[in-house]
C-alpha positions as CSV (number, residue, x, y, z in Angstrom):
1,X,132.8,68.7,131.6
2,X,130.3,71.1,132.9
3,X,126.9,69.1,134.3
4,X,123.5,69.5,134.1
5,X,121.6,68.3,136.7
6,X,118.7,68.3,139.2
7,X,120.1,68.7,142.6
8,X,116.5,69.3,144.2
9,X,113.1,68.1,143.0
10,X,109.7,69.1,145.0
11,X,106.9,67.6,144.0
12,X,102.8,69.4,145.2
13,X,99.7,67.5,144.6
14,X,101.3,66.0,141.2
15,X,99.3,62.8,140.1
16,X,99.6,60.3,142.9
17,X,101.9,62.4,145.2
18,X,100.5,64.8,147.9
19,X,104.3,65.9,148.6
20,X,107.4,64.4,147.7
21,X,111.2,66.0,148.3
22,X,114.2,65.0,146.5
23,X,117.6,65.9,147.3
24,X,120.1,64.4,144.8
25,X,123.8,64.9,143.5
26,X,125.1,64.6,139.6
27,X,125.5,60.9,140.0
28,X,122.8,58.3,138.3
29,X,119.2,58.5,140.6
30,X,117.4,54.8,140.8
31,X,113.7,54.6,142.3
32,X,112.5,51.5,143.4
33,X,109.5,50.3,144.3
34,X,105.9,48.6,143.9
35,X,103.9,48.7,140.9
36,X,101.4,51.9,141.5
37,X,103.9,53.5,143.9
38,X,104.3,56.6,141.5
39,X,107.6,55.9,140.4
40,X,106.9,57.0,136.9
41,X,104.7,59.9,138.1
42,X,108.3,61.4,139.5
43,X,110.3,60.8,136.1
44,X,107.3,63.0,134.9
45,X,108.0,65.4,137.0
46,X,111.3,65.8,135.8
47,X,109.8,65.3,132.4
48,X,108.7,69.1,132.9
49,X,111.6,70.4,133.3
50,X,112.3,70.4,129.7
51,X,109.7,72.2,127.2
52,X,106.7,70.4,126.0
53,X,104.0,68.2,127.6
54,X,106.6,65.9,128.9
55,X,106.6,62.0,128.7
56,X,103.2,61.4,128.9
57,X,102.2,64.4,126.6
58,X,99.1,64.8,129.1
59,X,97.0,68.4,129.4
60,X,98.2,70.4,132.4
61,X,95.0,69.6,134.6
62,X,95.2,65.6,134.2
63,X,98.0,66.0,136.2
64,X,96.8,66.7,139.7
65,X,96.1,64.9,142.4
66,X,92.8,63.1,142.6
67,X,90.3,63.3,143.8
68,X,92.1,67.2,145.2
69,X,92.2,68.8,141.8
70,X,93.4,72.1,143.4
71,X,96.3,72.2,140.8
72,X,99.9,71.0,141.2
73,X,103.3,72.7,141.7
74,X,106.6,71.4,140.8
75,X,110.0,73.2,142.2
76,X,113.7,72.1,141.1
77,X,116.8,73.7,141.9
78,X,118.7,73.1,138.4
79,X,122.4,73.0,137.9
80,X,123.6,74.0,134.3
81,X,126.6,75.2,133.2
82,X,128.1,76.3,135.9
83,X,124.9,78.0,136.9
84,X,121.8,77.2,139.4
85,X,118.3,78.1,138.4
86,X,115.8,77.3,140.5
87,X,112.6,76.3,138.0
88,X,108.6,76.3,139.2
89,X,106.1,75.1,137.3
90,X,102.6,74.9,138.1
91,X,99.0,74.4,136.7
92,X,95.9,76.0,138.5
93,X,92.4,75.0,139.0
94,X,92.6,73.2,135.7
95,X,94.7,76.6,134.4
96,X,97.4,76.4,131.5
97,X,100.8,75.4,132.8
98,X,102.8,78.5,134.2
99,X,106.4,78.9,134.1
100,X,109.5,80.6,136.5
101,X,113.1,81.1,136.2
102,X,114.6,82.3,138.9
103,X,111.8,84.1,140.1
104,X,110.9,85.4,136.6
105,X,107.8,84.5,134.6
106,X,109.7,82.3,131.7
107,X,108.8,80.7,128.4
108,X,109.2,76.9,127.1
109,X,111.7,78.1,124.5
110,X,114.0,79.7,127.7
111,X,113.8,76.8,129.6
112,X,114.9,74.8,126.7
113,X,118.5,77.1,126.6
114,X,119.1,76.3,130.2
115,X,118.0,72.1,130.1
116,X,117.9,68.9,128.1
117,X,115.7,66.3,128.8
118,X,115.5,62.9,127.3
119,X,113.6,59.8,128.0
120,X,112.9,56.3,127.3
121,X,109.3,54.8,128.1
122,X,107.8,51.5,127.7
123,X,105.2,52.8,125.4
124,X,108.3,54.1,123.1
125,X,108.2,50.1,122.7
126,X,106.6,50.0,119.6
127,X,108.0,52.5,118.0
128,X,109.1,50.5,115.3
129,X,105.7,49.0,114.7
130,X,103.4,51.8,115.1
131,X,102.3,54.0,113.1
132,X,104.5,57.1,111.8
133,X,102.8,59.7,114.3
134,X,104.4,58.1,116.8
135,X,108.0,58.5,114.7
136,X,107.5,61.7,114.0
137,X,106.8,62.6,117.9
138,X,110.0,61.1,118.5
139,X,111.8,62.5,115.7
140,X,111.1,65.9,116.6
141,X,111.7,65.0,120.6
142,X,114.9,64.1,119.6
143,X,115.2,67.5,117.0
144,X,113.9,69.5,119.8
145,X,116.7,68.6,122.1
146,X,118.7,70.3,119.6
147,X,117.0,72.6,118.5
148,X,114.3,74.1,121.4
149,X,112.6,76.9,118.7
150,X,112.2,73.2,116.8
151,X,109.1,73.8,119.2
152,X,107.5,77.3,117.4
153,X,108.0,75.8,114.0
154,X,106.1,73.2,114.6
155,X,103.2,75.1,116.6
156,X,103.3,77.7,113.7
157,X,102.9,74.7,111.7
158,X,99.7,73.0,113.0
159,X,98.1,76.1,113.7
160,X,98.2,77.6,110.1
161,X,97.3,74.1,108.5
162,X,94.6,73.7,110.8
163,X,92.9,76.4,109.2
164,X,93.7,75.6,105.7
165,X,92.3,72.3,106.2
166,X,88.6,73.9,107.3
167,X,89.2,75.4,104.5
168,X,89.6,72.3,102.5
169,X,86.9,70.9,104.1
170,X,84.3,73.5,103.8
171,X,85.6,73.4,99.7
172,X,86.8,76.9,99.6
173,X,88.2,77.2,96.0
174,X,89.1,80.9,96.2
175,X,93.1,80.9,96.1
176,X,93.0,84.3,98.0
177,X,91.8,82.5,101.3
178,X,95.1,79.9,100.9
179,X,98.0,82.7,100.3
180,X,98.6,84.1,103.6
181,X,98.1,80.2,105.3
182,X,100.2,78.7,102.6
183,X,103.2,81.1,103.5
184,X,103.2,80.4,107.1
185,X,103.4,76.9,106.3
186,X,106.4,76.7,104.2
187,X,108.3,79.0,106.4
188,X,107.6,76.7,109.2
189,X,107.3,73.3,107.4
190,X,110.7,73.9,105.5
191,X,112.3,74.9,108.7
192,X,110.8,71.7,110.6
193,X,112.5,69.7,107.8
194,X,115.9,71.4,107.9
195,X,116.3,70.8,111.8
196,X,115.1,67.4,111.5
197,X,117.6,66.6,108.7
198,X,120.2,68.6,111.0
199,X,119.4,66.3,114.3
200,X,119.5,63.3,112.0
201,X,122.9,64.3,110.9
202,X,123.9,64.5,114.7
203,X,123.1,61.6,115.7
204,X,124.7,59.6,112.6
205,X,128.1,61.1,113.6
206,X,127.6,60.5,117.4
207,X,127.0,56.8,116.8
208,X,129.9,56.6,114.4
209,X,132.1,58.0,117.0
210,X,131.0,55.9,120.0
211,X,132.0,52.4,121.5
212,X,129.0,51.1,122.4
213,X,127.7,47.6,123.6
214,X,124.0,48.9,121.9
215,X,123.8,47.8,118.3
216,X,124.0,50.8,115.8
217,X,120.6,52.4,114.0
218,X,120.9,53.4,111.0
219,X,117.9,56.5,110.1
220,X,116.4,57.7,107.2
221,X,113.6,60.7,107.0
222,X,111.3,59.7,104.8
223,X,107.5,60.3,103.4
224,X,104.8,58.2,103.3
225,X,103.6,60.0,100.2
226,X,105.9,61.7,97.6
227,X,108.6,64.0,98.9
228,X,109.1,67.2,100.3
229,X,110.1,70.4,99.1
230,X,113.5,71.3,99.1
231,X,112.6,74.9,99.0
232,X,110.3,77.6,101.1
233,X,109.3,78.2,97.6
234,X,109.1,75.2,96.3
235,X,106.9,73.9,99.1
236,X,104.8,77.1,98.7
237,X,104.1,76.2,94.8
238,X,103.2,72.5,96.2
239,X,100.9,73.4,99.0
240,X,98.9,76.3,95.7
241,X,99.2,72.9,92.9
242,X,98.1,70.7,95.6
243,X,94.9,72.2,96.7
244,X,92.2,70.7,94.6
245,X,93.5,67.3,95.3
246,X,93.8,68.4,98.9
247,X,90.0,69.6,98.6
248,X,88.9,66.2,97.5
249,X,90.9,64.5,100.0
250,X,89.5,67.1,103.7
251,X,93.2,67.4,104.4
252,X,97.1,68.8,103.6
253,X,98.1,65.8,101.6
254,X,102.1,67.1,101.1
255,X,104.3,68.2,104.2
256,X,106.8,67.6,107.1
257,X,103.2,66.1,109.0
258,X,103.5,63.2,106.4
259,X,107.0,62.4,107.1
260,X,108.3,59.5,108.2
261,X,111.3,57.8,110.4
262,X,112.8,54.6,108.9
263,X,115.1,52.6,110.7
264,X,118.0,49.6,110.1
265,X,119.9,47.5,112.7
266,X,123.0,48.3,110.9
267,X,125.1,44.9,111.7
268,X,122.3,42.8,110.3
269,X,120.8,45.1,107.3
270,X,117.4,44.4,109.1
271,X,114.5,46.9,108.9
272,X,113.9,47.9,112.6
273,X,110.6,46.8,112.3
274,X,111.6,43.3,111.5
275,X,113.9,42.9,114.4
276,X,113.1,41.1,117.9
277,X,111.2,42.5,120.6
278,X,114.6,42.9,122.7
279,X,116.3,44.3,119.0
280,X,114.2,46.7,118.9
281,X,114.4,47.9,122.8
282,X,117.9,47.5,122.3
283,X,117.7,49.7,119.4
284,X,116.0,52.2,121.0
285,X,118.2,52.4,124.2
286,X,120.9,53.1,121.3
287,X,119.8,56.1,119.8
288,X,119.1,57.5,123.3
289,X,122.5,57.2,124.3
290,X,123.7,58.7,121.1
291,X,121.3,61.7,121.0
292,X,122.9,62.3,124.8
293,X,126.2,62.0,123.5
294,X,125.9,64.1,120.5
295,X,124.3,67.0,122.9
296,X,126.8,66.5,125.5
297,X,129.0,67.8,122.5
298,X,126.3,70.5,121.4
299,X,125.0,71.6,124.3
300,X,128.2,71.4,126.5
301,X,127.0,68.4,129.0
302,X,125.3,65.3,128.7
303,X,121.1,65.4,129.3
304,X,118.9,64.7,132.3
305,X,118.0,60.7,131.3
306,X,114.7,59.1,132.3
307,X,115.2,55.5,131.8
308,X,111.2,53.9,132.7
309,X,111.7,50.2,133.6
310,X,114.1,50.0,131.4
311,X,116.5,47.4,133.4
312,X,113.5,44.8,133.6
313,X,114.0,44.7,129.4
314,X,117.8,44.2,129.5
315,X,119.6,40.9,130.5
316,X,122.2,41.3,132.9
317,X,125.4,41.9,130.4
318,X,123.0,44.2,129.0
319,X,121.9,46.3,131.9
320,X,125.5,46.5,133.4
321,X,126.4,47.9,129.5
322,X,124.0,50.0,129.7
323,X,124.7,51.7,133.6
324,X,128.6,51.9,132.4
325,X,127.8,54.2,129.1
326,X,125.6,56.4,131.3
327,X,128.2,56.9,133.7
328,X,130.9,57.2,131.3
329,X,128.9,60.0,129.6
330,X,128.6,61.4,133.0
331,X,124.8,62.0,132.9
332,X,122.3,62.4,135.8
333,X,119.7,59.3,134.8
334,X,116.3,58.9,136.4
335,X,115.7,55.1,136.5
336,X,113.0,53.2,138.1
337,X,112.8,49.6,138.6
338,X,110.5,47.4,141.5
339,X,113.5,46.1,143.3
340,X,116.2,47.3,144.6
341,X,118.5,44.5,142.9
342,X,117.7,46.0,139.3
343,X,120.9,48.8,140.0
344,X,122.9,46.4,141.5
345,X,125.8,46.8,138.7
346,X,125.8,50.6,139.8
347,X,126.8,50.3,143.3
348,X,128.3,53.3,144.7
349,X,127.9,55.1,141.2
350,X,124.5,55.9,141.9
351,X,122.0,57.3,144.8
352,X,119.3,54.4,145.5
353,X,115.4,55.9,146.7
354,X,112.8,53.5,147.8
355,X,109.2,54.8,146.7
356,X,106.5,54.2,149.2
357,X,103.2,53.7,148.9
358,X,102.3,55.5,151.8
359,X,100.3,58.3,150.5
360,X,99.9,60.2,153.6
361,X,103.3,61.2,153.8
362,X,104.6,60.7,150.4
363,X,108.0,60.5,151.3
364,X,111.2,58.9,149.0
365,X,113.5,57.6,150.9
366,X,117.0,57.5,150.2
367,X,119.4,54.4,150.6
């Protein structure tokens, strides 16, 4: 199968690292280290090389180096398909984040075609007992690996009901302001729902295919008020009967923004949100394995994995269960972990970096 993978990673004045170089092969990459080290900082990294505001969905100039705050650079030679892009992106003064493809000024939408990026986080912990912002986000993650123009509809989206709900809340009653507003939102919205019921779909059919030690989720899409529209113009006529109601309320009361992601651990029957701590992790390391496998189908080869201190959640049958699948789907995961001893189970299978604190040189060092 073809690969997708980093085979260089630069890091300049990003977060905690003044300069940091990475030179890795397709196999698994493990960083170890101390707490503070910036371990997490360099799965970040990677996190960009995948549209959006990567795993810690932080603005472009939150991201350089204190106290410098001269901007940050990021440079990766990327192998996909057969192919080998080399990707910059960069943030200046503060500045918007700026994009290049081989040399070219690119958008997030083309850099989506070329990568896949997924990743597991310890904040992603509460998934299941959070609120369903936090669902959604991961819904669409997961729809956007898919699908990368997932991305415009859902900027279209929250731009056009941003200004219907000034609207709303300066108690406009004149329909003519709505029309135009209202139409851009059930293009988008409808089309948000249709990809999200399409990645849904995927990932049902990878987890019935696969032999996994991870116990099976089972998802619905769902809304926390009424339902959606099956139709652009269904959702159009909603959005025009819903306004006084929506007036009264300051806000868009029907739409893909109130959806919701329900989960079962399929074995037991039990709501996700009812499981253990470790069912729920367990869960969770499940559906990422699944939404890899169902776009190593899709996409051709298995995504770029960033796997945050996820060994120190898993028990030792567990953690060797989980380094098997990954290599068995063939994927290049990022995993960091405080000791060396965490990878163990890999051996050979993976490339092993020690992460210093040393911030005047910055340096990774390979073992």
């Amino acid at each position: 199968m073809p690969g997708l993978y980093l085979s260089s990673l630069s890091l300049s004045h990003f977060r905690s690292h003044k300069g940091v170089r990475i030179d890795a092969d397709a196999r698994p990459v493990a960083l170890y280290g101390p707490n503070g080290a910036g371990k997490t900082n360099i799965l970040e990294a990677v996190s960009l090389f995948s549209p959006g505001r990567g795993l810690r969905r932080a603005a472009a100039q939150d991201m350089a180096r204190r106290p410098d705050a001269i901007g940050w650079k990021l440079t990766g030679v990327l192998r996909s398909m057969h192919q080998v892009h080399e990707v910059e992106t960069w943030s200046e003064e503060g500045g918007a984040r700026q994009l290049r493809i081989d040399g070219k000024t690119a958008s997030q939408v083309a850099l989506g075609r070329i990568a896949r990026v997924l990743w597991l986080i310890p904040s992603m912990d509460r998934l299941w007992i959070e609120g369903a912002e936090g669902r959604r986000r991961f819904l669409d993650r997961m729809t956007l690996s898919f699908t990368p123009s997932h991305a415009d509809a859902t900027l279209a989206y929250e731009k056009a009901m941003r200004e219907r709900n000034r609207l709303l809340k300066d108690q406009v009653r004149d329909g003519h302001w709505y029309v135009a507003l209202e139409r851009q939102m059930a293009e988008a919205g409808t089309a948000i729902h249709a990809n999200r019921v399409a990645a849904l779909e995927q990932l049902a059919e990878a987890q019935a295919q696969a032999e996994t030690a991870f116990p099976v989720a089972e998802l619905e899409l769902t809304m926390t008020e009424g339902e959606m529209p099956g139709t652009e113009s269904d959702f159009r006529d909603a959005l025009s009967e819903s306004r006084f109601r929506d007036i009264a309320a300051g806000r868009t009361l029907v739409g893909p923004h109130r959806a919701d992601l329900y989960g079962v651990y399929a074995a037991k029957g039990v709501p996700a949100a009812d499981c253990s701590t470790g069912e729920q992790k367990a869960l969770l390391v499940s559906l990422i394995l699944a939404n890899a496998r169902a776009l190593a189908r899709d996409f051709g080869a298995p995504p770029i994995l960033l796997l945050d201190e996820v060994a120190a959640h898993l028990d030792a049958a567990r953690r060797a269960s989980l380094y098997d699948e990954v290599c068995a789907l063939g994927a290049q995961a990022w995993m960091t972990g405080t000791g060396p001893e965490l990878f163990s189970e890999l051996g050979e299978r993976a490339q092993v970096f020690e992460v210093t604190e040393d911030d005047a040189a910055s340096i990774v060092n390979a073992r």
